[in-house]
GUDRENSE-258145 format. One record per residue (C-alpha): x, y, z; chain; residue in three letters. Coordinates in Angstrom, 2 decimals, padded with zeros to 5 digits. Layout:
! residues N
{u=X&v=Y&w=Z&mol=A&type=ALA}
...
This chain:
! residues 375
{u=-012.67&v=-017.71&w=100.68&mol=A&type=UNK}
{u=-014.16&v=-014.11&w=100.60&mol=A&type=UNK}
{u=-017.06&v=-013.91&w=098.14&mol=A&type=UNK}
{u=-016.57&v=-011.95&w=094.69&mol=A&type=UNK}
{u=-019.75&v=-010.30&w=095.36&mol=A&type=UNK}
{u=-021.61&v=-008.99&w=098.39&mol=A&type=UNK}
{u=-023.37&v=-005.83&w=099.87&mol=A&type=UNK}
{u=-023.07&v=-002.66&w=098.05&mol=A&type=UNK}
{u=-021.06&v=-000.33&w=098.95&mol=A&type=UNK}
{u=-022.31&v=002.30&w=101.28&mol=A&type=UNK}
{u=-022.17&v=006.19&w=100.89&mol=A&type=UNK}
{u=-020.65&v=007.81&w=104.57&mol=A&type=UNK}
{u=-020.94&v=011.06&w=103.76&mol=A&type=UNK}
{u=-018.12&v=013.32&w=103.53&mol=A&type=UNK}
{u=-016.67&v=011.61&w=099.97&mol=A&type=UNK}
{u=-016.18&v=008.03&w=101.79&mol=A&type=UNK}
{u=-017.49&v=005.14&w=100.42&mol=A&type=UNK}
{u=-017.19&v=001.62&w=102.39&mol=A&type=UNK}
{u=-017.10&v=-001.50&w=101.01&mol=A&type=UNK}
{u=-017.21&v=-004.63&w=103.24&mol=A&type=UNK}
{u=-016.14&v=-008.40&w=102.48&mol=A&type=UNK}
{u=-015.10&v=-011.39&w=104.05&mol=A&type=UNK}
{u=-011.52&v=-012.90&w=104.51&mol=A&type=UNK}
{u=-010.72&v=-016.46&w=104.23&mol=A&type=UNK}
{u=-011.02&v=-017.10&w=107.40&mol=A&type=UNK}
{u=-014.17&v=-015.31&w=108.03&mol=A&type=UNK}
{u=-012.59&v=-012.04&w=109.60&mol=A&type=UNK}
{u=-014.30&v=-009.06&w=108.36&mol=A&type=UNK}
{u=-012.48&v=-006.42&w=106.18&mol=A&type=UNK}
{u=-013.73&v=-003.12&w=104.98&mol=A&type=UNK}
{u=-012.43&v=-000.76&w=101.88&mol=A&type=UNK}
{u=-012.96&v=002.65&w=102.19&mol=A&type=UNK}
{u=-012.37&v=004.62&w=099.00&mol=A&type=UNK}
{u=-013.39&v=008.38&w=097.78&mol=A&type=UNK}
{u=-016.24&v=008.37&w=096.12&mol=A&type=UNK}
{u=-018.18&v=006.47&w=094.04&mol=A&type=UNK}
{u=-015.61&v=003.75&w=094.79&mol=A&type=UNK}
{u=-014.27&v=000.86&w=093.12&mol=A&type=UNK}
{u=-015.12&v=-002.73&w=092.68&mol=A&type=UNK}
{u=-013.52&v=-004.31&w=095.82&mol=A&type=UNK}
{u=-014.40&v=-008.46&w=094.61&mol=A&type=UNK}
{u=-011.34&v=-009.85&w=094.67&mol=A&type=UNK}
{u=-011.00&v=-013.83&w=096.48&mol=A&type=UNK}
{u=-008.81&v=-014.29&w=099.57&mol=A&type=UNK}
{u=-006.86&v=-016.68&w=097.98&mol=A&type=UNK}
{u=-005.22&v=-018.48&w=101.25&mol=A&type=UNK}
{u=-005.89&v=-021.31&w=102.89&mol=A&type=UNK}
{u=-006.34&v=-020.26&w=106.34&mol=A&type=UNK}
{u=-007.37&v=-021.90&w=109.92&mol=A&type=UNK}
{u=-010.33&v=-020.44&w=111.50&mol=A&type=UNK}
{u=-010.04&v=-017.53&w=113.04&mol=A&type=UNK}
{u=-008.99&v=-017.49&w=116.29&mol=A&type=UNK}
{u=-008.09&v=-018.31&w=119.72&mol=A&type=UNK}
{u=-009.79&v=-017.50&w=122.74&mol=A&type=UNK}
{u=-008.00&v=-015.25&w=125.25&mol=A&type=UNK}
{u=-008.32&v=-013.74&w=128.71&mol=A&type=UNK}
{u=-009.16&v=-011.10&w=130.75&mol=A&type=UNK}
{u=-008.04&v=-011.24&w=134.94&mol=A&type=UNK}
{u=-008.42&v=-008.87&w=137.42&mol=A&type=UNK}
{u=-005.22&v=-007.80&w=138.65&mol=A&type=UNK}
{u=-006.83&v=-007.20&w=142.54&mol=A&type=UNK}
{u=-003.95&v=-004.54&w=144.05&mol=A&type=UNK}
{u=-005.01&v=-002.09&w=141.38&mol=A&type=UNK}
{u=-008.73&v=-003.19&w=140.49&mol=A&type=UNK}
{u=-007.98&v=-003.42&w=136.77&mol=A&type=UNK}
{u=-008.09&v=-005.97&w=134.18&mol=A&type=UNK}
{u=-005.28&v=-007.47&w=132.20&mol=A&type=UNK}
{u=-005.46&v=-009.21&w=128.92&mol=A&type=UNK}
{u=-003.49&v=-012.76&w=128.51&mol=A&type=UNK}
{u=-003.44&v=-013.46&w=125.20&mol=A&type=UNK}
{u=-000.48&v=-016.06&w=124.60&mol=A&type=UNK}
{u=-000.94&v=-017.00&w=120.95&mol=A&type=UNK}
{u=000.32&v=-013.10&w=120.06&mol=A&type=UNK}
{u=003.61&v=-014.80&w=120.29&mol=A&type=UNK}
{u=003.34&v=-016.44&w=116.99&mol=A&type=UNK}
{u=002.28&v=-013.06&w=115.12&mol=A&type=UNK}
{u=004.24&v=-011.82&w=112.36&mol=A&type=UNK}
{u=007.31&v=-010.01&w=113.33&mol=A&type=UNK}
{u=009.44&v=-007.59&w=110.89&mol=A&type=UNK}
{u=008.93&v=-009.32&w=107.75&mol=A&type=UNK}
{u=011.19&v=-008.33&w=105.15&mol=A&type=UNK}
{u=009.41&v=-005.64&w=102.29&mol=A&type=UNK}
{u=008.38&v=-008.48&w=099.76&mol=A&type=UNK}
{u=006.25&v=-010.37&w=102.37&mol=A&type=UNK}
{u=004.49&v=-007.12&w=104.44&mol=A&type=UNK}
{u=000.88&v=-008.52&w=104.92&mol=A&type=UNK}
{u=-000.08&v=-005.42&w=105.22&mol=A&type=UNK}
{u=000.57&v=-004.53&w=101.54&mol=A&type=UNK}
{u=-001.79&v=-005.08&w=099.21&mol=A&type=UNK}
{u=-002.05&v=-009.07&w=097.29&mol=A&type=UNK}
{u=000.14&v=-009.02&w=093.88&mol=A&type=UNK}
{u=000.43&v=-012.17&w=091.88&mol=A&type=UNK}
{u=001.10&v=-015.31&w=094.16&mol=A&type=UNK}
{u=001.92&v=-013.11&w=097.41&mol=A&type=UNK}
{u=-001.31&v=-013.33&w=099.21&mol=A&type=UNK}
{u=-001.61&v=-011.05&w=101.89&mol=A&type=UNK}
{u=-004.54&v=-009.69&w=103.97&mol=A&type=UNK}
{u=-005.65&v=-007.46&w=101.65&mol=A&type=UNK}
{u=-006.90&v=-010.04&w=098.61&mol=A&type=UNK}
{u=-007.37&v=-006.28&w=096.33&mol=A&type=UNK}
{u=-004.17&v=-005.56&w=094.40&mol=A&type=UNK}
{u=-004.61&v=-001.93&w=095.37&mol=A&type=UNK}
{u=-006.82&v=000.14&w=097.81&mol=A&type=UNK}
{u=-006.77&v=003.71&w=099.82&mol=A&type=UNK}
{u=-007.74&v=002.81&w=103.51&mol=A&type=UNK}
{u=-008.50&v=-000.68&w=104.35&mol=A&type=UNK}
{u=-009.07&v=-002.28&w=107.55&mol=A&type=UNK}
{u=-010.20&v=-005.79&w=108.94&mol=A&type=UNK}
{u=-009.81&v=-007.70&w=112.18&mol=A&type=UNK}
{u=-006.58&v=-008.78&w=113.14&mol=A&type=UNK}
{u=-005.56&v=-012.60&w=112.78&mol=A&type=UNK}
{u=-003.40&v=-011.93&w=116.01&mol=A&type=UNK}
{u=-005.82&v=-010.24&w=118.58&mol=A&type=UNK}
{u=-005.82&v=-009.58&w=121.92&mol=A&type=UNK}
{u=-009.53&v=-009.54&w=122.25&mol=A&type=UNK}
{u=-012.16&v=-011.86&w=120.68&mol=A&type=UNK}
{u=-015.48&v=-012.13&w=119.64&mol=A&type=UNK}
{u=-015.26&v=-015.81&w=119.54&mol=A&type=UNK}
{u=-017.31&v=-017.89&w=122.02&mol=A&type=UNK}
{u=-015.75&v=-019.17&w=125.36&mol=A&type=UNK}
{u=-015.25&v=-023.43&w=124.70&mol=A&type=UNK}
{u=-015.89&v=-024.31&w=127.88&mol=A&type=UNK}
{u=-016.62&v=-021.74&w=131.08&mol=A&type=UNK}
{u=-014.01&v=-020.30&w=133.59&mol=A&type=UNK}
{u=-014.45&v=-020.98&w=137.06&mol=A&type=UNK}
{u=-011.02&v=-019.51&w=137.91&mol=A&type=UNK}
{u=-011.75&v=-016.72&w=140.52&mol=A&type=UNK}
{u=-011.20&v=-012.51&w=138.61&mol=A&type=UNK}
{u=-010.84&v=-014.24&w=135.09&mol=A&type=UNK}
{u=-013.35&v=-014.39&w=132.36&mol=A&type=UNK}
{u=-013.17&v=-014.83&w=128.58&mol=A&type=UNK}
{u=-011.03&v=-012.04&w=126.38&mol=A&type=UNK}
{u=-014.76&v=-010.67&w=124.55&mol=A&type=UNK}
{u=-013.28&v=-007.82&w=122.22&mol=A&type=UNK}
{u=-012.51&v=-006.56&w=118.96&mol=A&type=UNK}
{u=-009.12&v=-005.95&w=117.51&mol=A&type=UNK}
{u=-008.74&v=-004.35&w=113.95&mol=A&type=UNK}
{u=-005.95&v=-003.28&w=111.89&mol=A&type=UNK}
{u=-006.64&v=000.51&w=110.20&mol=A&type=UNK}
{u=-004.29&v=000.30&w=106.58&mol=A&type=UNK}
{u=-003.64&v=004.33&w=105.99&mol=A&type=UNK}
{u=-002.21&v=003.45&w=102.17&mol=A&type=UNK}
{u=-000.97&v=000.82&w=099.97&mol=A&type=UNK}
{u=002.01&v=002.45&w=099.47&mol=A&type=UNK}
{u=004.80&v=000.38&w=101.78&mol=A&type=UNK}
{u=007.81&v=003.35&w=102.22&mol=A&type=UNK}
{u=005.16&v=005.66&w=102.92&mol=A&type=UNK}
{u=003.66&v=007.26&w=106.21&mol=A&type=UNK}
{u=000.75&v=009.07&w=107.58&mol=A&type=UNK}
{u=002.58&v=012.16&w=107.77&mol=A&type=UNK}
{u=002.89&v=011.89&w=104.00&mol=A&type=UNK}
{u=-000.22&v=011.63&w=102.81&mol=A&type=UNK}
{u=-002.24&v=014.39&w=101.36&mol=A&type=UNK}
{u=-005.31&v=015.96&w=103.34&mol=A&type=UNK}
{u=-007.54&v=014.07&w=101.46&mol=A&type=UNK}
{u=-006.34&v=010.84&w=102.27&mol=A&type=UNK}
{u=-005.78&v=011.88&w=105.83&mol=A&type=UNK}
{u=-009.83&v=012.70&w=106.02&mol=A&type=UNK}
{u=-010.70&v=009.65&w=104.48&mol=A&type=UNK}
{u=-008.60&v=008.25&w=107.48&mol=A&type=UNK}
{u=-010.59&v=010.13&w=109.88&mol=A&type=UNK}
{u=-013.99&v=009.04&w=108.47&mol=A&type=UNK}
{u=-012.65&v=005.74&w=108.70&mol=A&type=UNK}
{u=-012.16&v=006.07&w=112.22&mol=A&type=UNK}
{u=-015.52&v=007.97&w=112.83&mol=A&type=UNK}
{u=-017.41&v=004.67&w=110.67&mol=A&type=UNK}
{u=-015.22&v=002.12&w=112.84&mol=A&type=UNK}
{u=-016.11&v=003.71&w=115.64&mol=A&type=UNK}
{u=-019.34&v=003.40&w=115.15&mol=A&type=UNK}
{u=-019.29&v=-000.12&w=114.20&mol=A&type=UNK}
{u=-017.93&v=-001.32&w=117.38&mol=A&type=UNK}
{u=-020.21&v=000.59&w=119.25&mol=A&type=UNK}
{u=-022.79&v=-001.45&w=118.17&mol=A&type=UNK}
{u=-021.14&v=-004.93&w=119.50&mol=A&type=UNK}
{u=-023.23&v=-005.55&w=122.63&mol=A&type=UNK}
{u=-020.48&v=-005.70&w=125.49&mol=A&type=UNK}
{u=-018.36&v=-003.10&w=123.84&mol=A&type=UNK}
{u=-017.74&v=-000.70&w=126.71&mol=A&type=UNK}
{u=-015.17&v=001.64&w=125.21&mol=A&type=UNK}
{u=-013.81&v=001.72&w=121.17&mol=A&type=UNK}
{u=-009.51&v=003.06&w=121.71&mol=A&type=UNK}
{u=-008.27&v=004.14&w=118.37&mol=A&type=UNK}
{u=-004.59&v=004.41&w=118.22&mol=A&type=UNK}
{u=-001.53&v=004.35&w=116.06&mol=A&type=UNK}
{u=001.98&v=002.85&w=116.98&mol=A&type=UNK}
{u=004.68&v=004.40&w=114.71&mol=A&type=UNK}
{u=008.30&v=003.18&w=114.85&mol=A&type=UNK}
{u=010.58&v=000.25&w=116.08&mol=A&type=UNK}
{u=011.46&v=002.05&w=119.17&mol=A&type=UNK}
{u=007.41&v=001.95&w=120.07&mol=A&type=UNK}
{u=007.43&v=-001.74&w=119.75&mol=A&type=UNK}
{u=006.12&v=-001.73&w=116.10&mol=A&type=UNK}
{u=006.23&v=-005.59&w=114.63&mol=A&type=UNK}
{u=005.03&v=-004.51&w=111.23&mol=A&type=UNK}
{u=006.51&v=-001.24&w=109.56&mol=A&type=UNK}
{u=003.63&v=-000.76&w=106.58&mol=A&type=UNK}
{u=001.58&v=002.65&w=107.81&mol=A&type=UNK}
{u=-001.20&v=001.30&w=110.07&mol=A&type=UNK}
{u=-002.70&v=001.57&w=113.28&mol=A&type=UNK}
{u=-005.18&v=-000.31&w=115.35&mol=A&type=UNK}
{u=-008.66&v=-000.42&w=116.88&mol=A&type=UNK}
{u=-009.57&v=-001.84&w=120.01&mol=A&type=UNK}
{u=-013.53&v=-002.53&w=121.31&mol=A&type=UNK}
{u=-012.71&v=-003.08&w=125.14&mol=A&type=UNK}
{u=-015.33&v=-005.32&w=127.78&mol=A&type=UNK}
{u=-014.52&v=-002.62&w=130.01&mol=A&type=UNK}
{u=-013.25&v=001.55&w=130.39&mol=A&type=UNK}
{u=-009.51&v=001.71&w=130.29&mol=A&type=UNK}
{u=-007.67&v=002.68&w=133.46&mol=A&type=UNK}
{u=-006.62&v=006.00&w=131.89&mol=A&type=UNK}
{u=-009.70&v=006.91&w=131.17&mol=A&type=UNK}
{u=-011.41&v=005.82&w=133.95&mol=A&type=UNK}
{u=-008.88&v=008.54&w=135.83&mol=A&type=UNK}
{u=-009.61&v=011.00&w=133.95&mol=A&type=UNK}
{u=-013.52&v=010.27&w=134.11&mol=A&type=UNK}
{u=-012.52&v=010.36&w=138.02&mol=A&type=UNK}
{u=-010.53&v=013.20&w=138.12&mol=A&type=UNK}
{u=-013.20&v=015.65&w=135.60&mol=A&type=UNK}
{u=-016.03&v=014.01&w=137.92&mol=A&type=UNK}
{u=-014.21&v=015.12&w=141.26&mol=A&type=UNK}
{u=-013.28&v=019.06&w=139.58&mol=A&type=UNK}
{u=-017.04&v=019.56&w=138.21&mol=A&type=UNK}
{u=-018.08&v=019.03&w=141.74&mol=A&type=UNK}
{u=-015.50&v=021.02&w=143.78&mol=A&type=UNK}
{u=-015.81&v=023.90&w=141.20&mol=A&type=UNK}
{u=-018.97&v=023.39&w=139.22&mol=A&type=UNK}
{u=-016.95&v=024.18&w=136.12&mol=A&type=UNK}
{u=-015.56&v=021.59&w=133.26&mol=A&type=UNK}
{u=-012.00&v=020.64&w=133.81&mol=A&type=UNK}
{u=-011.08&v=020.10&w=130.23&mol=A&type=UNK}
{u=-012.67&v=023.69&w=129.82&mol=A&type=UNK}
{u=-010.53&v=025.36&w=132.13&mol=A&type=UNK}
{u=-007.34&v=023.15&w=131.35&mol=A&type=UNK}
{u=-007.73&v=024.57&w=127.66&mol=A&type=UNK}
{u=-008.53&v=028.06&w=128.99&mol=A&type=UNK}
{u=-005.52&v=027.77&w=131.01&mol=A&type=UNK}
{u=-003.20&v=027.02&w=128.26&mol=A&type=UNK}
{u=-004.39&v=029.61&w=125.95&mol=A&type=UNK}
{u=-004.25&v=032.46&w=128.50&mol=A&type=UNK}
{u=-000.66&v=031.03&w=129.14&mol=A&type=UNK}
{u=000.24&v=030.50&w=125.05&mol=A&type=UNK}
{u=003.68&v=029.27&w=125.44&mol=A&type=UNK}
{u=003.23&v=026.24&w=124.70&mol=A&type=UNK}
{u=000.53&v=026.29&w=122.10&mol=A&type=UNK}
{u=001.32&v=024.75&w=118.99&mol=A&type=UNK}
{u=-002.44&v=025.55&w=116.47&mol=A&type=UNK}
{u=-005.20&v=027.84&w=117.52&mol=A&type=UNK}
{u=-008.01&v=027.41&w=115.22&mol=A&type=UNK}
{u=-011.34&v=028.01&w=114.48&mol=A&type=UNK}
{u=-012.22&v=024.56&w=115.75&mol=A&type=UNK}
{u=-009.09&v=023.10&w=117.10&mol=A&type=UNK}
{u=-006.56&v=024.10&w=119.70&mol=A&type=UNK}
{u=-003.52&v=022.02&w=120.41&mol=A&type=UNK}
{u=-000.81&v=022.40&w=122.96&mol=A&type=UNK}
{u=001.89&v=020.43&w=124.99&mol=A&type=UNK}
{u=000.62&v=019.81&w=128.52&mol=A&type=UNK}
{u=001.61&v=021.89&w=131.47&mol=A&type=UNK}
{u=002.70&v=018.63&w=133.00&mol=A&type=UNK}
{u=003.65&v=016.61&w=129.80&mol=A&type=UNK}
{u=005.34&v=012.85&w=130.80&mol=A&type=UNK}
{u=006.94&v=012.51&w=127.22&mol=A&type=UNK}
{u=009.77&v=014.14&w=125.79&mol=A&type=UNK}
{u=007.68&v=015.55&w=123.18&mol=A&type=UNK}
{u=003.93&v=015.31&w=123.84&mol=A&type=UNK}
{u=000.68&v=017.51&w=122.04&mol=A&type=UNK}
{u=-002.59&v=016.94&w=123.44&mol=A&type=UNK}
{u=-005.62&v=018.81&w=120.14&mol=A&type=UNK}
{u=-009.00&v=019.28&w=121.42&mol=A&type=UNK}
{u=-011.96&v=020.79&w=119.20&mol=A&type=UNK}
{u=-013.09&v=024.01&w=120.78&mol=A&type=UNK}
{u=-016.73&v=022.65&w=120.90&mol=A&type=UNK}
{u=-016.98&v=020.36&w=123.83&mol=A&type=UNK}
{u=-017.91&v=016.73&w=122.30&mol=A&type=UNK}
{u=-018.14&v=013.22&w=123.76&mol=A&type=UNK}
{u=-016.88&v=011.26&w=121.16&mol=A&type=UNK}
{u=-015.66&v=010.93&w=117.24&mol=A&type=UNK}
{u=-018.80&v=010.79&w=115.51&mol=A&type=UNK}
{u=-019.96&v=014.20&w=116.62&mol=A&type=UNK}
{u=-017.49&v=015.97&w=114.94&mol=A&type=UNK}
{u=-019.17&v=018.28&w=112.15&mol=A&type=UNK}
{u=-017.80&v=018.98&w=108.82&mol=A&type=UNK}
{u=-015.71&v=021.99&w=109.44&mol=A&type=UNK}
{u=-013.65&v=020.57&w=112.29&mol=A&type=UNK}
{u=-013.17&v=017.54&w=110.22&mol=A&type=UNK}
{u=-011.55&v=019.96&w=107.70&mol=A&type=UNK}
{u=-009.48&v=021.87&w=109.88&mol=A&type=UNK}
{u=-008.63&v=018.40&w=111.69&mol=A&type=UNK}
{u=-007.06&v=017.20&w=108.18&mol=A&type=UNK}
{u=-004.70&v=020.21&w=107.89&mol=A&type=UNK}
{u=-003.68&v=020.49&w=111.55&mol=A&type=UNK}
{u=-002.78&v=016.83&w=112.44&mol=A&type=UNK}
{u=-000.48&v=016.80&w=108.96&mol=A&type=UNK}
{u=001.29&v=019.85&w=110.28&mol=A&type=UNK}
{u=001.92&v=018.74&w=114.04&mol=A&type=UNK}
{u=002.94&v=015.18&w=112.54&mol=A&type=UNK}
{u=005.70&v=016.85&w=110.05&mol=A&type=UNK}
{u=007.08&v=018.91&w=112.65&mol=A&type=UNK}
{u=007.59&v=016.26&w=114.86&mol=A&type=UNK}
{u=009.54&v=014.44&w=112.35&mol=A&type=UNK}
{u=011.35&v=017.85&w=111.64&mol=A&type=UNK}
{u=012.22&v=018.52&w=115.12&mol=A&type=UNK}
{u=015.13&v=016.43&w=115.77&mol=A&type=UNK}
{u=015.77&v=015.89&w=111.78&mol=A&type=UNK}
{u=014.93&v=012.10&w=112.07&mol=A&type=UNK}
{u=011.47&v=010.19&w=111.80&mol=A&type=UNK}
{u=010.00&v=010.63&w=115.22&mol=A&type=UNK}
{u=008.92&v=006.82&w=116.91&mol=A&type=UNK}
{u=005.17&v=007.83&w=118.11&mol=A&type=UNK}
{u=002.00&v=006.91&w=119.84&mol=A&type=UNK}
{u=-001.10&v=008.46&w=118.59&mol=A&type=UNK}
{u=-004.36&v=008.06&w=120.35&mol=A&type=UNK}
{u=-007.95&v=009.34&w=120.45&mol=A&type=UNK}
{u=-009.45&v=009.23&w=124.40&mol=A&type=UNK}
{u=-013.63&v=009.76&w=124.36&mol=A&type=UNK}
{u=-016.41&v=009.17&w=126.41&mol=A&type=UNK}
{u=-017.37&v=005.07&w=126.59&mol=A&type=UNK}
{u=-020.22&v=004.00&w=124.83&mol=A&type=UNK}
{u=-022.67&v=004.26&w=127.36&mol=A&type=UNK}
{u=-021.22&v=007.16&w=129.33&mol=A&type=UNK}
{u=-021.94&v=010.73&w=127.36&mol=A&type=UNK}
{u=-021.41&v=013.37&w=130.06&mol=A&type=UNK}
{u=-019.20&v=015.99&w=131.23&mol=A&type=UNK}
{u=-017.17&v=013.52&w=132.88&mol=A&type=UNK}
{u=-015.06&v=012.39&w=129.25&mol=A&type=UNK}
{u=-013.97&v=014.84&w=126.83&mol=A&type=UNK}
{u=-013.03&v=013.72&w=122.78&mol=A&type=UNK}
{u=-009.32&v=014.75&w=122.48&mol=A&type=UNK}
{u=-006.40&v=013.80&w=120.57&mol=A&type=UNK}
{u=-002.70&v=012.91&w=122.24&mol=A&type=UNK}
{u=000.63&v=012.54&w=120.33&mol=A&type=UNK}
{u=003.84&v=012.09&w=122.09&mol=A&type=UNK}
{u=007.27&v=010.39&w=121.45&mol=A&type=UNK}
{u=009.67&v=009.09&w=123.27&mol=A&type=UNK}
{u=012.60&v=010.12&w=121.47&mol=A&type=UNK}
{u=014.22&v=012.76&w=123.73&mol=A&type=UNK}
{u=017.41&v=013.79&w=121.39&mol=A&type=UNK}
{u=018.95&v=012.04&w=118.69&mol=A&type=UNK}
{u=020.07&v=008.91&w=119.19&mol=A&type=UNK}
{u=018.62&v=008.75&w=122.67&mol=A&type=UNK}
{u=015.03&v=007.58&w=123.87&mol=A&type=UNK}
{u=013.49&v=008.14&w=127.33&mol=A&type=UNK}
{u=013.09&v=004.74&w=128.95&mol=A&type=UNK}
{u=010.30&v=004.07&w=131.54&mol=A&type=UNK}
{u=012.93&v=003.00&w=133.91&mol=A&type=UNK}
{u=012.41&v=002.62&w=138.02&mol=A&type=UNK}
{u=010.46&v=005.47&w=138.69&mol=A&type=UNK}
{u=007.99&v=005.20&w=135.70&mol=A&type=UNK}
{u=007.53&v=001.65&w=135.39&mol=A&type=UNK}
{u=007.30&v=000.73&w=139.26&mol=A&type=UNK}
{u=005.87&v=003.66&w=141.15&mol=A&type=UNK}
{u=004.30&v=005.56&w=138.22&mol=A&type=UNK}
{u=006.23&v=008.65&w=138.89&mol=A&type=UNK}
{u=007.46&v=010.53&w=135.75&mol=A&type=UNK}
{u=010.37&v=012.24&w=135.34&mol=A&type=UNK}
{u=010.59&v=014.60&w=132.30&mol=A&type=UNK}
{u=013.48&v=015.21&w=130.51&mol=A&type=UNK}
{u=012.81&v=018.40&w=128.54&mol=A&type=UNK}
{u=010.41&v=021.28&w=129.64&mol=A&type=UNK}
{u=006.98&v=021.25&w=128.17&mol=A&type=UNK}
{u=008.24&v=024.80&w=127.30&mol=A&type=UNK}
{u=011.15&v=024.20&w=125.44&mol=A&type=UNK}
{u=009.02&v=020.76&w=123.53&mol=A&type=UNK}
{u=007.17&v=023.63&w=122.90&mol=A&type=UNK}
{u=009.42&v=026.29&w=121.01&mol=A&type=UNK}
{u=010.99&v=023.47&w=119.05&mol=A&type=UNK}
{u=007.96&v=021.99&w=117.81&mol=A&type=UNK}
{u=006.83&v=025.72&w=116.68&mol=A&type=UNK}
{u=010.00&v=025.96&w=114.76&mol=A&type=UNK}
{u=009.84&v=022.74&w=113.08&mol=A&type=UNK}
{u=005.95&v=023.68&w=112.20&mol=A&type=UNK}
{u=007.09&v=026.82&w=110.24&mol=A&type=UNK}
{u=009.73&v=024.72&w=108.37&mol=A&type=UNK}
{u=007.62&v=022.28&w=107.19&mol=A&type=UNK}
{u=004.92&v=024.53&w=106.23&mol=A&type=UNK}
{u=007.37&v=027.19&w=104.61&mol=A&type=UNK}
């Protein structure tokens, strides 16, 4: 059971406190609460198995990249009704993976994961396939069950963010960590098992294939030019300004030339920075008002909640150069009302997208929807 006492909490700087303890089954799980913070003692309560299996990683060899088998996912917990989220926090006998009976951000490891920290049992001789090393967590935005991350207030939003920034950091530090992939999957058209407002955190063994392209692609446009490609691609878009969505102090966001989603925003801080920890107090600020904005109007859009991927791309761990850039991408697939843009032949076998709405006209729309939800 997690122990009624441990460290003290610890002071992050920017109003966040964290607060770490132990689950029953010896996953970690941190509370992170405004300043000074609460008492966060309360017992996991469950009886639970160790946690858990091992998993793999093999090398798929036409593409050179590395796919994760991780079978026991099958048994993970899928739409439970309201009364049995595990996500929510514990009340009375419903024990739940949060043992406090309330909190503001909260996140642990997740009893499901794709990657794991756990030692190989025995070694694998099989030829491209080693162990699944990793770290999967689960990022709680609020106790509150019917609510979303478009709904909280900008103070709760930052404390997300310096949640991210400490997690970030965290995973960093796990030797073999090559590359920490914060995300958020929002809606049952996504894929989402669980509906409680949460995302995830993955520590890979290795750079993501996206990212490695774009690594490639920044690395081949630096030397043909001698100039930053994420410098001129946000140049670009400004000169152009049709489809710019926020043009800060700090921040700029925008929906790609070349967007692949029916509705896709790509925010980058006007400072050129590697990864999350670098960003400094005011663009944390301005970060907190712009991503509530550009999350409300994409649920005003179409007049429905928008199913979403969120996701923050930066350099790997050991990799800070002009070759990654820290940005911020948000796109849906929800192309109208009622009707979602499948990755059908062309997407999901020869990686050729086919875009259903201009980047233009995602655009205009998403402007318009901005100005109702702020007015």
């Amino acid at each position: 059971m997690s122990a009624t006492t441990g460290a003290p909490p610890i002071d992050l700087g920017g109003g966040a406190v964290r607060t770490d303890r132990v689950l029953a089954d010896g996953r970690a799980i941190a509370y992170y609460d405004h300043g000074p913070g609460r008492p966060r003692e309360a017992v996991d309560r469950r009886v639970l198995d160790d946690a858990p299996t091992i998993t793999e990683l093999r090398r798929d060899p036409l593409l050179d990249e590395w796919i994760v088998v991780a079978g026991h996912r099958q048994a993970r917990t899928f739409h439970p009704p309201t009364s049995e989220c595990p996500l929510c926090p514990t009340h009375g006998d419903q024990l739940t993976e949060v043992p406090e009976a309330d909190y503001e951000v909260v996140v642990f490891q997740n009893r499901f994961p794709s990657m794991t920290q756990a030692a190989a049992k025995h070694g694998i001789s099989v030829p491209d396939t080693r162990h699944g090393f990793g770290r999967c967590e689960v990022v709680c935005f609020t106790s509150d069950h019917a609510s979303a991350l478009s709904s909280l207030t900008r103070d709760r939003l930052r404390l997300v963010l310096e949640a991210w920034i400490d997690r970030d950091r965290i995973l960093s530090g796990i030797p073999g960590i090559e590359y920490v992939f914060v995300f958020e999957n929002r809606g049952l058209e996504i894929g989402v098992t669980l509906s409680h407002p949460h995302g995830q955190i993955y520590g890979y063994p290795f750079v993501p294939p996206r990212d490695e392209q774009m690594r490639r692609a920044a690395r081949a446009y630096r030397k043909q030019t001698g100039t930053s490609l994420y410098d001129d691609v946000i140049a670009a878009e400004l000169a152009d300004g049709g489809r710019v969505l926020h043009n800060g102090d700090d921040w700029v966001a925008f929906v790609p030339r070349a967007a692949r989603w029916p509705f896709e925003v790509q925010m980058f801080t006007r400072r050129p920075l590697f990864r999350l920890a670098e960003l400094n107090e005011a663009e944390r600020r301005e970060f907190s008002t712009m991503y509530l904005t550009l999350l409300r109007a994409l649920d005003a859009v179409l007049d429905v909640p928008m199913p979403y991927i969120a996701a923050w791309h930066q350099a790997p761990v050991r990799a800070d150069d002009e070759d990654s850039r820290l940005f911020l991408e948000l796109f849906s697939l929800r192309r109208a009302p009622g009707k979602l843009k499948y990755l059908a032949g062309s997407e999901s076998a020869a990686w050729a997208w086919i875009n259903d709405i201009s980047p233009e006209q995602a655009a205009q729309a998403l402007r318009e929807a901005g100005r109702r939800v702020d007015g």
